[in-house]
PyMOL Python script that loads the backbone (N, CA, C, O; Angstrom):
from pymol import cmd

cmd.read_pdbstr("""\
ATOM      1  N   UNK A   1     117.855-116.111 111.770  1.00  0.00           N
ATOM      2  CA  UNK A   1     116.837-116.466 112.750  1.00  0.00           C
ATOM      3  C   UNK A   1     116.920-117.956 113.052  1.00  0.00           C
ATOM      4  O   UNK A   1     117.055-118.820 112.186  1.00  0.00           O
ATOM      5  N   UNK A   2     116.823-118.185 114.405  1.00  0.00           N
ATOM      6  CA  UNK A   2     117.105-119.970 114.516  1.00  0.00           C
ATOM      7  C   UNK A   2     115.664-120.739 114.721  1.00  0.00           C
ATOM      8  O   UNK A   2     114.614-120.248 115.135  1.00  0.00           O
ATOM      9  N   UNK A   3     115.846-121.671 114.437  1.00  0.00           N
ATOM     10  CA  UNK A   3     114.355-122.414 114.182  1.00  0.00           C
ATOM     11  C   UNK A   3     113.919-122.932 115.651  1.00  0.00           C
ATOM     12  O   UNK A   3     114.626-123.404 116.541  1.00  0.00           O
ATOM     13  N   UNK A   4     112.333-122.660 115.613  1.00  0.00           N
ATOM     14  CA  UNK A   4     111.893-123.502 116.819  1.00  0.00           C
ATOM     15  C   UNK A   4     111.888-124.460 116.244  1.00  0.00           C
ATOM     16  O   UNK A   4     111.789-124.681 115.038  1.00  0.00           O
ATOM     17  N   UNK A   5     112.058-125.445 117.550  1.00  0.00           N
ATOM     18  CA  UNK A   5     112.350-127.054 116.775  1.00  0.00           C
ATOM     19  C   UNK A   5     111.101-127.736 118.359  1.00  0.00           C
ATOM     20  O   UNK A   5     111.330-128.474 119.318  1.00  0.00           O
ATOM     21  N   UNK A   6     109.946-127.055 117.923  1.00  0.00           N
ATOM     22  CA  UNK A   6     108.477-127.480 118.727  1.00  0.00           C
ATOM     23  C   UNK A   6     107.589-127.074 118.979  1.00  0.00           C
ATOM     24  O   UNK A   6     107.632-125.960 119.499  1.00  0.00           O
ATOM     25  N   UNK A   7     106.088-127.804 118.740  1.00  0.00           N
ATOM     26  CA  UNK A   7     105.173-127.472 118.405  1.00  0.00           C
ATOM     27  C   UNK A   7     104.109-126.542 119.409  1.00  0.00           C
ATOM     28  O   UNK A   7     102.946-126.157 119.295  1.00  0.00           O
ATOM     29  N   UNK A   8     105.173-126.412 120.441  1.00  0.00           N
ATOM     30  CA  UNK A   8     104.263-125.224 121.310  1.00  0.00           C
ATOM     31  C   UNK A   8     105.475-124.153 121.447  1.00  0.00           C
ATOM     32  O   UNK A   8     106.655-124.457 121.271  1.00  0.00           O
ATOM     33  N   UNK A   9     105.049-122.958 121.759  1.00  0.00           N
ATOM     34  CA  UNK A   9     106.316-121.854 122.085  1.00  0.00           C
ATOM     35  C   UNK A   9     105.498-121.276 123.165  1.00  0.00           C
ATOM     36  O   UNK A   9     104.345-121.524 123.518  1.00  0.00           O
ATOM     37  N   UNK A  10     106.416-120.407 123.620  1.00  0.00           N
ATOM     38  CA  UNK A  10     105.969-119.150 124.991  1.00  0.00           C
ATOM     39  C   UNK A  10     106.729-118.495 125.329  1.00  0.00           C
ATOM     40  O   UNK A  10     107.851-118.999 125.379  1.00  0.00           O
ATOM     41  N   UNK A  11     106.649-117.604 125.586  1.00  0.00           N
ATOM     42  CA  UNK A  11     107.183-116.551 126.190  1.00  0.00           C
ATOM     43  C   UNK A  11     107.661-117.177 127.714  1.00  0.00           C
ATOM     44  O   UNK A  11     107.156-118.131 128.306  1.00  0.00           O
ATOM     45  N   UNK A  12     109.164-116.048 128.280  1.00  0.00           N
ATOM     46  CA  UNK A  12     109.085-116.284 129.678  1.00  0.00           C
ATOM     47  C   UNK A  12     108.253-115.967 130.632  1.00  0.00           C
ATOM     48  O   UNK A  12     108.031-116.510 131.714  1.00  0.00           O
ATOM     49  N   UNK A  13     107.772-114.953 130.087  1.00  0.00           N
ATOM     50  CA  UNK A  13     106.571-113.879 131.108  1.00  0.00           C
ATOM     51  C   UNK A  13     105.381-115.023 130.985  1.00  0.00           C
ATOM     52  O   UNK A  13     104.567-115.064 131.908  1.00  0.00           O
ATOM     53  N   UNK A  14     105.269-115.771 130.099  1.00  0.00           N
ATOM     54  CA  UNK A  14     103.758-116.177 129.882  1.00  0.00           C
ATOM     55  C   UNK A  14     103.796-117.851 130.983  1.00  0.00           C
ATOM     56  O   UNK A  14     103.027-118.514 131.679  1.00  0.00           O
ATOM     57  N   UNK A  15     105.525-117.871 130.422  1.00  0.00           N
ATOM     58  CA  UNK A  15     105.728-119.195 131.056  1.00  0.00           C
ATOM     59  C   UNK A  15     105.676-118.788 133.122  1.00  0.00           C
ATOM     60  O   UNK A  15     105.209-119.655 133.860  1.00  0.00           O
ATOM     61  N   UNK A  16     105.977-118.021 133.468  1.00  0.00           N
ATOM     62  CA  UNK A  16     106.492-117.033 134.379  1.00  0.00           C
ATOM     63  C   UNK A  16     104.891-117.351 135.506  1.00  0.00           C
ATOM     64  O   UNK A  16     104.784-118.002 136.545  1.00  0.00           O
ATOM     65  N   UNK A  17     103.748-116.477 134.620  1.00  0.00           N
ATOM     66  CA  UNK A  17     102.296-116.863 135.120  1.00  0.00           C
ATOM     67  C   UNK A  17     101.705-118.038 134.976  1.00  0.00           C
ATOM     68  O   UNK A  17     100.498-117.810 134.907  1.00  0.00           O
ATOM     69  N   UNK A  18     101.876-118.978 134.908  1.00  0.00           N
ATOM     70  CA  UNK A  18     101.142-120.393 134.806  1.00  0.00           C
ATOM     71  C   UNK A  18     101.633-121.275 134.156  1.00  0.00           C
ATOM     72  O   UNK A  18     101.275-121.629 133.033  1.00  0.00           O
ATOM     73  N   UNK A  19     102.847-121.887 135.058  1.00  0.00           N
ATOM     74  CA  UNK A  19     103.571-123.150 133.960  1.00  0.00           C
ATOM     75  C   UNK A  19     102.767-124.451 134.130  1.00  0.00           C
ATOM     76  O   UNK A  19     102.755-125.370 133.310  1.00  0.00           O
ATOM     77  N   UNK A  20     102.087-124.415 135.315  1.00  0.00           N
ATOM     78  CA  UNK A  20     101.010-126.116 134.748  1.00  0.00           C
ATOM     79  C   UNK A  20     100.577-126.221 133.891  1.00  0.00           C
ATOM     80  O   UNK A  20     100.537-127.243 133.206  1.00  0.00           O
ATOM     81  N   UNK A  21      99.853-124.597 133.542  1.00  0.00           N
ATOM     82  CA  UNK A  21      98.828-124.515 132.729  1.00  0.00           C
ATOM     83  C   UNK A  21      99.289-125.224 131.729  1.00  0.00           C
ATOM     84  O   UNK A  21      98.654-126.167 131.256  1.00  0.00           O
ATOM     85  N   UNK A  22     100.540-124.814 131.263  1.00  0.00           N
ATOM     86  CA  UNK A  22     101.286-124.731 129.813  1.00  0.00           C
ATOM     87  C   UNK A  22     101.305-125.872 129.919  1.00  0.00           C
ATOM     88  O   UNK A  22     100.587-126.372 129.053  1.00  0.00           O
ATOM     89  N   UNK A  23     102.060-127.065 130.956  1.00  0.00           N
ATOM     90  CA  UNK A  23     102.300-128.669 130.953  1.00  0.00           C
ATOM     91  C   UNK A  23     101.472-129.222 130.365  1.00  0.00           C
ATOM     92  O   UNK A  23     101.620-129.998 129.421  1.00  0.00           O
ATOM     93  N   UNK A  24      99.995-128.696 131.134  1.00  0.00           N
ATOM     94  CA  UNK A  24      99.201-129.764 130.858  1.00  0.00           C
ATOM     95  C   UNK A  24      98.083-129.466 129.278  1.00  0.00           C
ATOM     96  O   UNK A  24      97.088-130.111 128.947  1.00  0.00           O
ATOM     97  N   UNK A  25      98.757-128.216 128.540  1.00  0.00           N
ATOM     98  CA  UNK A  25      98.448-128.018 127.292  1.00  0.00           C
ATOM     99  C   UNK A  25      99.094-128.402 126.432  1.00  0.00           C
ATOM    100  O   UNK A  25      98.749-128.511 125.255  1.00  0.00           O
ATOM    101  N   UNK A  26     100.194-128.677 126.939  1.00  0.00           N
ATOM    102  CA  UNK A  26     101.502-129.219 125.649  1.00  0.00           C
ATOM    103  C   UNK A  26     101.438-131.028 126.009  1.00  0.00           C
ATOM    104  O   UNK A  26     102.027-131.983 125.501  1.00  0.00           O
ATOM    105  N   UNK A  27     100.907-130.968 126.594  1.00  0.00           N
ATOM    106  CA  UNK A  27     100.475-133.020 126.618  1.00  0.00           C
ATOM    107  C   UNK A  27     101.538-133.590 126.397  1.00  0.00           C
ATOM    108  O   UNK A  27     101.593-134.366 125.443  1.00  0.00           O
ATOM    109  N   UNK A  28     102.612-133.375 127.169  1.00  0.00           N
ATOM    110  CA  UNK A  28     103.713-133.971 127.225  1.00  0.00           C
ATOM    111  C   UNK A  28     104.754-133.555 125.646  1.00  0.00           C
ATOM    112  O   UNK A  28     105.735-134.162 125.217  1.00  0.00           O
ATOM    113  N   UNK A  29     104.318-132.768 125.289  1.00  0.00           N
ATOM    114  CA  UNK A  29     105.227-132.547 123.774  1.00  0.00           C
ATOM    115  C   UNK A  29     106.368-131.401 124.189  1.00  0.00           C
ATOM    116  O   UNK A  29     105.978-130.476 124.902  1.00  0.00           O
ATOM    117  N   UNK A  30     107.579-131.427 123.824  1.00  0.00           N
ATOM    118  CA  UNK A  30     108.067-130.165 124.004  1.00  0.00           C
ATOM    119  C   UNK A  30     107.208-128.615 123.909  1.00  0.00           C
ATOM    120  O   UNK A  30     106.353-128.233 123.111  1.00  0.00           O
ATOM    121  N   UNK A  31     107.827-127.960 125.052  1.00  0.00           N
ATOM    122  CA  UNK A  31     107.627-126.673 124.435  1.00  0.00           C
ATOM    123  C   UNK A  31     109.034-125.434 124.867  1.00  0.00           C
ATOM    124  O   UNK A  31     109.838-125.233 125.777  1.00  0.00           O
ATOM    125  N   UNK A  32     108.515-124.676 123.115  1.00  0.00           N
ATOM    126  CA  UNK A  32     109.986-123.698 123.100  1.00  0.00           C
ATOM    127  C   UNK A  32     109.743-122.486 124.000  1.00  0.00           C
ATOM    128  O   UNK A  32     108.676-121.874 123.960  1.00  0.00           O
ATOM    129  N   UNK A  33     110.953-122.083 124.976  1.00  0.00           N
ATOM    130  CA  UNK A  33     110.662-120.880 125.545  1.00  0.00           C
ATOM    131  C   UNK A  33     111.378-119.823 124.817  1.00  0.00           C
ATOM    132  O   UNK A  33     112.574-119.814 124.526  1.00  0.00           O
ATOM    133  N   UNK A  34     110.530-118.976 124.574  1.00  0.00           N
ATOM    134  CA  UNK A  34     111.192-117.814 123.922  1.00  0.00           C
ATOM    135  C   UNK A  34     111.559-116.962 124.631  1.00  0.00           C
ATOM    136  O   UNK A  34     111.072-116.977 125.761  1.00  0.00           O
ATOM    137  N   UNK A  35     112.686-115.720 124.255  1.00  0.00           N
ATOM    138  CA  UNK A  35     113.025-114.700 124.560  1.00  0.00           C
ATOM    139  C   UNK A  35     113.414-113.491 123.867  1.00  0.00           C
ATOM    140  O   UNK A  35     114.631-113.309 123.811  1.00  0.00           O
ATOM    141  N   UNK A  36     112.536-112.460 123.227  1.00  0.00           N
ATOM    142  CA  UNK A  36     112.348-111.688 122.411  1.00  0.00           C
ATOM    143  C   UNK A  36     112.436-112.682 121.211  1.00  0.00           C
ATOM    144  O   UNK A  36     113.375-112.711 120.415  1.00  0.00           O
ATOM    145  N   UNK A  37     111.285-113.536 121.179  1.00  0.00           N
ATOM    146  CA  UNK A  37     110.899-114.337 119.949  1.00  0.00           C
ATOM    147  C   UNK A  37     112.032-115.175 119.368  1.00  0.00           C
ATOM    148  O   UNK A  37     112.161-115.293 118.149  1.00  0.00           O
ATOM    149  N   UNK A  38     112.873-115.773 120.266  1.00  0.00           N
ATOM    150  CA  UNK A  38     114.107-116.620 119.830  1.00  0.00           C
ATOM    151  C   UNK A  38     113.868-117.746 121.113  1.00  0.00           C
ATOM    152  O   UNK A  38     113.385-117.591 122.235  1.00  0.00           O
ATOM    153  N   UNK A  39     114.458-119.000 120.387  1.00  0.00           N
ATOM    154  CA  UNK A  39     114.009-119.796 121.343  1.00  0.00           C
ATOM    155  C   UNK A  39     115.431-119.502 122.546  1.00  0.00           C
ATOM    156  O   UNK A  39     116.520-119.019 122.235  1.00  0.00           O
ATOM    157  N   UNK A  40     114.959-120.004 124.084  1.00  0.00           N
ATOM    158  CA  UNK A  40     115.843-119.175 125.158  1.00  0.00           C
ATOM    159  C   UNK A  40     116.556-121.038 125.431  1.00  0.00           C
ATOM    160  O   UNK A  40     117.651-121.601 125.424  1.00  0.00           O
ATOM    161  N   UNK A  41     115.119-121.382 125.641  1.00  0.00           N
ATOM    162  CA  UNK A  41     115.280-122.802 126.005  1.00  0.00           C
ATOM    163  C   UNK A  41     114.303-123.817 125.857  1.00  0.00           C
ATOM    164  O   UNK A  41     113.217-123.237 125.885  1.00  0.00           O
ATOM    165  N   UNK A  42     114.102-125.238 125.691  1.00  0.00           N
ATOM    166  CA  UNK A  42     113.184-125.778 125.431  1.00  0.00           C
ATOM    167  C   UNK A  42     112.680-126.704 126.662  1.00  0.00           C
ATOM    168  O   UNK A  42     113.598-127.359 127.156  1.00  0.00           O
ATOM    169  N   UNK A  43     111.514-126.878 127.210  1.00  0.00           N
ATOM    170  CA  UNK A  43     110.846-127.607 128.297  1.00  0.00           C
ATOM    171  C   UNK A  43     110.312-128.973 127.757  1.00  0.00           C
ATOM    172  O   UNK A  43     109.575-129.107 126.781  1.00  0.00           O
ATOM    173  N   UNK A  44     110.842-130.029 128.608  1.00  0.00           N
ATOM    174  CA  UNK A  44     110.646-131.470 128.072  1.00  0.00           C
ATOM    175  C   UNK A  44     110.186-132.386 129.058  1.00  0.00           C
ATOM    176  O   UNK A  44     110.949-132.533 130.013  1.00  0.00           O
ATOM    177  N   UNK A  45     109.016-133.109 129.065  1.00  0.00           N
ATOM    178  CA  UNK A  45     108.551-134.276 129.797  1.00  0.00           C
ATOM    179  C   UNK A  45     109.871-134.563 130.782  1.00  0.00           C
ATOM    180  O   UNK A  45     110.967-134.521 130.222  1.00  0.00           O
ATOM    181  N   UNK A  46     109.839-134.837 132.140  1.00  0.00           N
ATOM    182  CA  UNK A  46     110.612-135.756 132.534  1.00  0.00           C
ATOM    183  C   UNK A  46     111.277-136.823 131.778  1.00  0.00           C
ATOM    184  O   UNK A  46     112.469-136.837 131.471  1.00  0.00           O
ATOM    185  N   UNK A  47     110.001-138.121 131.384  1.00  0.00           N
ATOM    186  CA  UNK A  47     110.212-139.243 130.207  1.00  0.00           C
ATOM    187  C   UNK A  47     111.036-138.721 129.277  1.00  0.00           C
ATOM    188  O   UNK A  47     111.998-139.471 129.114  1.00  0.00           O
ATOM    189  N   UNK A  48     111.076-137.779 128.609  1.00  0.00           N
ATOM    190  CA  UNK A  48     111.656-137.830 127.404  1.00  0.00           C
ATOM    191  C   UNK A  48     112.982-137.493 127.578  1.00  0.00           C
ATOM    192  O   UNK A  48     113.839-137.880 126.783  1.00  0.00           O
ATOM    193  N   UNK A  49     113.403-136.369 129.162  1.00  0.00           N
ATOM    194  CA  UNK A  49     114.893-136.032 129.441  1.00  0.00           C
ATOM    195  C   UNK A  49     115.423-137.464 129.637  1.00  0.00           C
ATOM    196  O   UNK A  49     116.178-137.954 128.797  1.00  0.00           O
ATOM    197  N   UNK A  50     115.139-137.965 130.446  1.00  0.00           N
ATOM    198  CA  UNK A  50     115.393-139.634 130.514  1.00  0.00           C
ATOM    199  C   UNK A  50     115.632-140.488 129.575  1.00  0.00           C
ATOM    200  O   UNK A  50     116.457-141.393 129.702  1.00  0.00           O
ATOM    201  N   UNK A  51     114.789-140.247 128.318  1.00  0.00           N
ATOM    202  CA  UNK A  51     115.018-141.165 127.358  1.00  0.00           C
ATOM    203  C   UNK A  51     116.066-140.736 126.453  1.00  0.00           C
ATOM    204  O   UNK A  51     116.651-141.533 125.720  1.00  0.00           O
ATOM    205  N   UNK A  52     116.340-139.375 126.490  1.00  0.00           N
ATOM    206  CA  UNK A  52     117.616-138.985 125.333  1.00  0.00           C
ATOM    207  C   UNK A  52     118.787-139.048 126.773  1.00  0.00           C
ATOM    208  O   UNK A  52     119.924-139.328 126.393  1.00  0.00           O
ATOM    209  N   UNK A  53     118.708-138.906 127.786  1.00  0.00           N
ATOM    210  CA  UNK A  53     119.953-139.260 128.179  1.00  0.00           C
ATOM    211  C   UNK A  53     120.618-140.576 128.131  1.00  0.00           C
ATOM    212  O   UNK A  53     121.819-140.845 128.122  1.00  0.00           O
ATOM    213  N   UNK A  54     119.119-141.676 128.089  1.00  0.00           N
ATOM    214  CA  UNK A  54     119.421-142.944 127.885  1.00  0.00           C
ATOM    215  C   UNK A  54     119.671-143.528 126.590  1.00  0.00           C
ATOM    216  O   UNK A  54     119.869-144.725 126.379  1.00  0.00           O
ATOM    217  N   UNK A  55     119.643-142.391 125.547  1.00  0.00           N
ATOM    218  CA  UNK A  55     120.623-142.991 123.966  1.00  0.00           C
ATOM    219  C   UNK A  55     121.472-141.636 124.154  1.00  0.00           C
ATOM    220  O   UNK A  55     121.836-141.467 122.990  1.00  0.00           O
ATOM    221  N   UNK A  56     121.870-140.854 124.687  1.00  0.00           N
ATOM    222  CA  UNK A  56     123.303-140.467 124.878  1.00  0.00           C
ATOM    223  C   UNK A  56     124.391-141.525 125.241  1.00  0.00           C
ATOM    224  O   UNK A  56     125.396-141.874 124.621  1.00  0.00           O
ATOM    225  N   UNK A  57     123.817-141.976 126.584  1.00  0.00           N
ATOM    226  CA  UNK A  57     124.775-143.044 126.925  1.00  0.00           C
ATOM    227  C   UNK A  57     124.822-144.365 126.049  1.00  0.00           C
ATOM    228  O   UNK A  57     125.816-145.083 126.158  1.00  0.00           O
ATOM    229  N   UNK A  58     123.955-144.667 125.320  1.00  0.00           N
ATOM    230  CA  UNK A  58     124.361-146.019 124.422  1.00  0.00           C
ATOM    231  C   UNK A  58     124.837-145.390 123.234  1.00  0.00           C
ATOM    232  O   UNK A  58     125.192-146.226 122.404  1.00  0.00           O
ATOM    233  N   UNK A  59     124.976-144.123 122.839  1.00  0.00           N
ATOM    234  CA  UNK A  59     125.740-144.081 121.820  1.00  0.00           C
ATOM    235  C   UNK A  59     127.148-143.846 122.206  1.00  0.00           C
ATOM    236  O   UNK A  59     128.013-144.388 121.517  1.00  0.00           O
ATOM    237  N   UNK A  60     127.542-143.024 123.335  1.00  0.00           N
ATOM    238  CA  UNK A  60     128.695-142.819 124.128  1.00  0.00           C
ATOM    239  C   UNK A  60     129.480-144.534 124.168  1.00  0.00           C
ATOM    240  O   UNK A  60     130.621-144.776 123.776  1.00  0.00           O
ATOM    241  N   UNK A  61     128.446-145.605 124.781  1.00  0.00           N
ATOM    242  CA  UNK A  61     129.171-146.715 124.953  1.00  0.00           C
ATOM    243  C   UNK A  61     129.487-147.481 123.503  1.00  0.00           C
ATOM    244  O   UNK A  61     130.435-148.264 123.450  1.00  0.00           O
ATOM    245  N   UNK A  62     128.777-147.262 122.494  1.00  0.00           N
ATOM    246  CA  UNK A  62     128.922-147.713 120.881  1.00  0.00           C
ATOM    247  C   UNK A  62     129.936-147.198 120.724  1.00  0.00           C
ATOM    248  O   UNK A  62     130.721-147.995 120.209  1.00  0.00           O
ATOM    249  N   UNK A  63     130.420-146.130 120.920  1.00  0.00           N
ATOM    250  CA  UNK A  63     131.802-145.379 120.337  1.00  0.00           C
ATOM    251  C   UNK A  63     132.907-145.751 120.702  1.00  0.00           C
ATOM    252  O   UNK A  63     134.007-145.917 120.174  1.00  0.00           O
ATOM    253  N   UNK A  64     132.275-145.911 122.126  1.00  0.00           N
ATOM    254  CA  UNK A  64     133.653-147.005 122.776  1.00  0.00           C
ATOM    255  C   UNK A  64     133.912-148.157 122.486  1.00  0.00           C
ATOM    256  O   UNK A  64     135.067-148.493 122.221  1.00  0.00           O
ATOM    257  N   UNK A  65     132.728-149.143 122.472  1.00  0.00           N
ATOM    258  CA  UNK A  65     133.483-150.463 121.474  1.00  0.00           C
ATOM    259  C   UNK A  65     133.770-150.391 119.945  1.00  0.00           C
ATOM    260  O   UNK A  65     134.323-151.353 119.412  1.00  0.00           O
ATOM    261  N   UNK A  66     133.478-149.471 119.329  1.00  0.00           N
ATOM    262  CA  UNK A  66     134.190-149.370 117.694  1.00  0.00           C
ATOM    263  C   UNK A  66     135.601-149.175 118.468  1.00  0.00           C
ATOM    264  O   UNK A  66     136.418-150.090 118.368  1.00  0.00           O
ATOM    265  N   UNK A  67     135.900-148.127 119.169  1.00  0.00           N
ATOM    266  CA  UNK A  67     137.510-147.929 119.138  1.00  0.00           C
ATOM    267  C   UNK A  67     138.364-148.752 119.993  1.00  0.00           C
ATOM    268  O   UNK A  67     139.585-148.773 120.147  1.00  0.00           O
ATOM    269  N   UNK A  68     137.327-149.482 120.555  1.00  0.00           N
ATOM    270  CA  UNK A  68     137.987-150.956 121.709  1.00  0.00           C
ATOM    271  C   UNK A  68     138.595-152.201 120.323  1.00  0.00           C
ATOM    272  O   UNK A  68     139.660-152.814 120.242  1.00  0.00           O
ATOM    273  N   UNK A  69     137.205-152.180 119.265  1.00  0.00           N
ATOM    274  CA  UNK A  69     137.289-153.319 117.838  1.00  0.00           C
ATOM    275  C   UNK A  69     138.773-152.869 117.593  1.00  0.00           C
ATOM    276  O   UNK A  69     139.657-153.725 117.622  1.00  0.00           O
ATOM    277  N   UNK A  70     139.004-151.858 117.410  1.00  0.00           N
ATOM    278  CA  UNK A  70     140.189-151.532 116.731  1.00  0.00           C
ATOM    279  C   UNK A  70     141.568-152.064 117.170  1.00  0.00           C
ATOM    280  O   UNK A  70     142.486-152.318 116.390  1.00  0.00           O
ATOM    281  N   UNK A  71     141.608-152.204 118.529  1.00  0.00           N
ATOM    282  CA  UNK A  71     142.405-152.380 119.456  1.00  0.00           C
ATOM    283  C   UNK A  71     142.460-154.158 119.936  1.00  0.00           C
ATOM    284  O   UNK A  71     142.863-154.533 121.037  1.00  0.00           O
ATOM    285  N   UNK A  72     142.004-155.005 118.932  1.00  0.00           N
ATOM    286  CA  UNK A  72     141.717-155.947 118.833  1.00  0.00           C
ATOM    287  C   UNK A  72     142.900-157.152 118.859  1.00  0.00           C
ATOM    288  O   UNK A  72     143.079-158.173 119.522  1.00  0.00           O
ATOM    289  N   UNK A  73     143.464-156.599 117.985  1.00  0.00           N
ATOM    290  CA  UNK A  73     145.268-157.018 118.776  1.00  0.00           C
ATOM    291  C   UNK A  73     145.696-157.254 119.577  1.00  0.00           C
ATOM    292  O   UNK A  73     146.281-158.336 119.601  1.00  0.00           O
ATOM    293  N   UNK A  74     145.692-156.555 120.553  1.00  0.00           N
ATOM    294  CA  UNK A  74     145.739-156.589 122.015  1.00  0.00           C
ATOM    295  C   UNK A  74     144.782-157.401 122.954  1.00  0.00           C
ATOM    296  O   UNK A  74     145.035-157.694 124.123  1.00  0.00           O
ATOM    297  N   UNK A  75     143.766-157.685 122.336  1.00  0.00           N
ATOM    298  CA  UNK A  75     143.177-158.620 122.972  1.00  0.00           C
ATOM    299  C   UNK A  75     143.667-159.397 123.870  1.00  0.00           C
ATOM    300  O   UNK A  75     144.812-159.668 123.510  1.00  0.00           O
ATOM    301  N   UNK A  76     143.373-160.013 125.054  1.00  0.00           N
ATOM    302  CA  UNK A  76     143.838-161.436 125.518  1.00  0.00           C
ATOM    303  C   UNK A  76     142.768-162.495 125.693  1.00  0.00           C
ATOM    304  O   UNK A  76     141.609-162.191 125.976  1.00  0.00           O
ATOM    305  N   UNK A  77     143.123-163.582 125.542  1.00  0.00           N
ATOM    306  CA  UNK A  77     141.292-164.498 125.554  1.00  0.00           C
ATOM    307  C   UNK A  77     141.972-164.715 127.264  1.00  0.00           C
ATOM    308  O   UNK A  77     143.011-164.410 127.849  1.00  0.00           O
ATOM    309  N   UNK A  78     140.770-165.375 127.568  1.00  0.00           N
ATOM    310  CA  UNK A  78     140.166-165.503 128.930  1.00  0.00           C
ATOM    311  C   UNK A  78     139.249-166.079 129.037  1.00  0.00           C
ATOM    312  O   UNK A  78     138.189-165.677 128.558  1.00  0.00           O
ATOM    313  N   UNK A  79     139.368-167.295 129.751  1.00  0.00           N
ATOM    314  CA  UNK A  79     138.228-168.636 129.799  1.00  0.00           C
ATOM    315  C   UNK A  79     137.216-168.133 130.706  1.00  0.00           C
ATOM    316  O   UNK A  79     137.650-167.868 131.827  1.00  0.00           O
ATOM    317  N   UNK A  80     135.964-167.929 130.512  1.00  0.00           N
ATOM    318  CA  UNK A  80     134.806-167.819 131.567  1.00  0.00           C
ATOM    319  C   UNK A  80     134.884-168.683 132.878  1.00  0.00           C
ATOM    320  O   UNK A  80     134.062-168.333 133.724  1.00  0.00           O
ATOM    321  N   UNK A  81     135.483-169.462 133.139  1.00  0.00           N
ATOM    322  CA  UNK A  81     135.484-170.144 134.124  1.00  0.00           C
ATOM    323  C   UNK A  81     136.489-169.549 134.858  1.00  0.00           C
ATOM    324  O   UNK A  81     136.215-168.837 135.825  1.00  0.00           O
ATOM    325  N   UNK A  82     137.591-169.756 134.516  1.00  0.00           N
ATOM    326  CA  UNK A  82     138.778-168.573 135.151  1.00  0.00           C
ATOM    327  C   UNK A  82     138.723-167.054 135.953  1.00  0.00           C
ATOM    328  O   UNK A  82     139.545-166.380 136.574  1.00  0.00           O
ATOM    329  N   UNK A  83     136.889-166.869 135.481  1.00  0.00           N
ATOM    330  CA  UNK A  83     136.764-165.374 136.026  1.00  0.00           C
ATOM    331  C   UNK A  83     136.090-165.650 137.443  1.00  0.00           C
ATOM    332  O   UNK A  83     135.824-164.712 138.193  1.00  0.00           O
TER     333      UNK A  83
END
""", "prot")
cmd.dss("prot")
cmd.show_as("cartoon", "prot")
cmd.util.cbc("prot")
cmd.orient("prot")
């Protein structure tokens, strides 16, 4: 059985008849949609899709300068004024 991972759940049918309702009961917190009692999919604040896409991308760009560090050798310096 896989875990809800949030503190409201629903059904599609329930979600189906009145999704404000549900918005504005879950006060901005996730909520899990179920489907025969398994989560189907989870519903998230605008803010918060935004905010994990915005540490997707800074961890995406962290990964890239560890493996840029590596490549450090290759470096070339370059005077700020020159640019």
């Amino acid at each position: 059985m896989r875990q809800v991972l949030a503190d409201f759940s629903v059904s599609i049918s329930e979600l189906k008849k009145n999704p404000s309702a549900l918005l504005s009961q879950a006060s901005g917190s996730p909520i899990a949609v179920l489907n025969h009692n398994k989560p189907a999919a989870y519903l998230i604040p605008a803010e918060t899709y935004e905010a994990l896409m915005d540490m997707i991308d800074d961890y995406e760009l962290a990964q890239l300068v560890e493996e840029r560090r590596g490549d450090k050798d290759q470096a070339i310096t370059v005077s700020l004024d020159d640019l």
